[in-house]
Phi, psi and omega in degrees: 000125180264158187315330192266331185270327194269161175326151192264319148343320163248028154268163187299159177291143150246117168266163181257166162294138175265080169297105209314316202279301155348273198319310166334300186289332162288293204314301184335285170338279182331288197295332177271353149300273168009270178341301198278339172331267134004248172001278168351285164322308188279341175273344159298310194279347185283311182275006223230345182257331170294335189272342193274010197236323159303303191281009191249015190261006159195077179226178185293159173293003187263336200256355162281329165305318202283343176281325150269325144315326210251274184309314186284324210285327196301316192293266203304339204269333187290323179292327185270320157280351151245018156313303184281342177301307177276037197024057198224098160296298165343307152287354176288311191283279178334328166281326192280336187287315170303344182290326180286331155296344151276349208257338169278016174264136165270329192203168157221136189272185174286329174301327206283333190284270196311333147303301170318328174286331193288303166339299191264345153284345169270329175331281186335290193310299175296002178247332173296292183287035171046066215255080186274157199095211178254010180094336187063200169307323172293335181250076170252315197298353189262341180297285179323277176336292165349288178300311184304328172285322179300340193260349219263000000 
């Protein structure tokens, strides 16, 4: 039986050559759209967090919980799974530390609201000054802010 003849589940595949560096350069491309993409998005989410965080500093406490557990937590929990993807860690640490600090809240006072703002202006700050990586220098004080919570 020749090949042509057999069930097509068992003839060979014919591929083509793959150029490596051509893919490399398509992929490259695909991810910096992403990339800007991205961007876009946290600064939208960035600000959409600032406004959930004004209105929870005079809403009743059930409707300061729910704006921040539920609705800011979602906003920060998107920043924590997608930081690092885009080469932004940081922002991946500033989501996990803030998500483990809602996630051990019964309420939140106005101090917990000024923390949580601290956050999210550094979040700003590191997608405004493009602080991609560990941030370098520029980020160190948001680096520190970081270890302490982790350590805290």
């Amino acid at each position: 039986m020749t090949e042509q003849e057999m069930p097509i589940i068992f003839q060979r595949k014919q591929t083509r050559k793959i150029d490596a560096e051509v893919l490399s350069d398509k992929v490259s491309a695909a991810l910096a759209d992403l990339t800007e993409s991205y961007i876009v998005q946290v600064k939208q989410d960035i600000q959409v967090m600032q406004d959930l965080l004004k209105q929870a500093e005079t809403a009743s406490p059930q409707k300061k919980f729910n704006l921040i557990r539920e609705d800011f937590f979602v906003k920060m929990h998107d920043l924590k799974g997608q930081g690092t993807t885009f080469g932004y860690p940081l922002l991946t640490e500033i989501g996990a530390v803030v998500c483990d600090f809602l996630r051990e809240r019964k309420s939140f006072s106005l101090l917990d609201i000024s923390y949580l703002k601290q956050y999210v202006d550094d979040a700003a700050v590191i997608v405004q000054k493009n602080l991609t990586g560990d941030g370098g220098k520029a980020a160190a004080v948001i680096r520190k802010r970081l270890d302490e919570a982790k350590n805290a």
